[in-house]
C-alpha positions as CSV (number, residue, x, y, z in Angstrom):
1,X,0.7,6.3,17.9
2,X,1.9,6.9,21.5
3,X,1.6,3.2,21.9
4,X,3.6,2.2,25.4
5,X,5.3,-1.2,23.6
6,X,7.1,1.3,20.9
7,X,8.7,3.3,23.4
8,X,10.0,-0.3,25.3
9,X,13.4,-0.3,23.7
10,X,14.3,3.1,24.6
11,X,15.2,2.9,27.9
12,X,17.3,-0.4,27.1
13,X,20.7,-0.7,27.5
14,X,22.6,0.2,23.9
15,X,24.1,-3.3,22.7
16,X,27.1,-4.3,20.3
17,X,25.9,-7.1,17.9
18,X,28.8,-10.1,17.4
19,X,28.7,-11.3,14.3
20,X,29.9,-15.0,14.2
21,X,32.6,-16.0,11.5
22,X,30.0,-18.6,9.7
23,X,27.3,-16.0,9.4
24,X,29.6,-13.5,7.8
25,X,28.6,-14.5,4.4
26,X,25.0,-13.1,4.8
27,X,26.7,-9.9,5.0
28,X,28.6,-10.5,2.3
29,X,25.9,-10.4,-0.6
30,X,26.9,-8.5,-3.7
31,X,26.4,-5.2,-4.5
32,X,23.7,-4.4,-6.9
33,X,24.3,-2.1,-9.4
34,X,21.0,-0.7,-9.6
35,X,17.6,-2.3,-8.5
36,X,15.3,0.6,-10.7
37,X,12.4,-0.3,-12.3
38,X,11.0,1.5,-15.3
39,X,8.0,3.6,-14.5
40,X,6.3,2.2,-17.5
41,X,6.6,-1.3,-16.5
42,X,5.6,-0.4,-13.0
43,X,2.2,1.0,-14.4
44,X,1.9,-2.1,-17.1
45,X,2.5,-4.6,-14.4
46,X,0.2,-2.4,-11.7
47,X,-3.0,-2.0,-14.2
48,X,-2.7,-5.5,-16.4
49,X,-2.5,-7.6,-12.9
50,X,-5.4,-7.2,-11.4
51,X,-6.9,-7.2,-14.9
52,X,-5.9,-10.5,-15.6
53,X,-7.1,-11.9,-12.4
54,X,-10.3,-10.7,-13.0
55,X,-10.3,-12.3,-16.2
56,X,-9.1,-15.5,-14.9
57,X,-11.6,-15.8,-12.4
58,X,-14.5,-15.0,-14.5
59,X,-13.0,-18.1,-17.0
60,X,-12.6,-20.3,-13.9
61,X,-15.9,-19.5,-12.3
62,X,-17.6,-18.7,-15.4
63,X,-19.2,-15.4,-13.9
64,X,-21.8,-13.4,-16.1
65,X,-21.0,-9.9,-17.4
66,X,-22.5,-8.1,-14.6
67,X,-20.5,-9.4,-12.1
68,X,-17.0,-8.6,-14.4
69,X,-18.2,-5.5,-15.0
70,X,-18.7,-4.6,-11.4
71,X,-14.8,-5.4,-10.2
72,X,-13.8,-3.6,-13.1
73,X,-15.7,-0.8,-11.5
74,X,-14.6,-1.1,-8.1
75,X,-11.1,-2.0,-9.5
76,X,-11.1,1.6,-11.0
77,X,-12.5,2.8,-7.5
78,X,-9.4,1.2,-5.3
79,X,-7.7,3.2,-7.9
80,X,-8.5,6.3,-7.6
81,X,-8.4,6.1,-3.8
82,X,-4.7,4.6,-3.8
83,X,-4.0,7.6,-6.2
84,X,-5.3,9.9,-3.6
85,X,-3.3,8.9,-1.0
């Protein structure tokens, strides 16, 4: 990734960033106690999605079972190769 338009900024001039008085309250946002998850949910949420849009779209386009069964297939493919990586 030696791409010239990444190395650009580095031979800039360092800079001080102003922040204006009515713009301070973007910095100002709350802090949040904690932003975790559940893993349980995560995996709920990760495998019943695209589950549930298959199943939409086969009541919406009224598909046969061949075609579900195929993105169920390929859906367990993508899977295993995000798994992987």
């Amino acid at each position: 990734m030696d791409n010239p338009a990444n190395k650009f900024t580095e031979f800039l001039e360092p800079f001080e960033r102003v922040i204006q008085p009515e713009e301070l309250w973007l910095y100002k946002n709350p802090l949040v106690e904690s932003d975790h998850i559940p893993k349980r949910v995560m995996f709920a949420i990760s495998f019943l999605t695209p589950l549930a849009v298959i199943s939409v779209v086969k009541i919406i386009q009224r598909t046969d079972k061949t075609e579900i069964k195929e993105a169920c297939l390929e859906y367990r493919v993508l899977g295993n190769k995000v798994k992987e990586t």
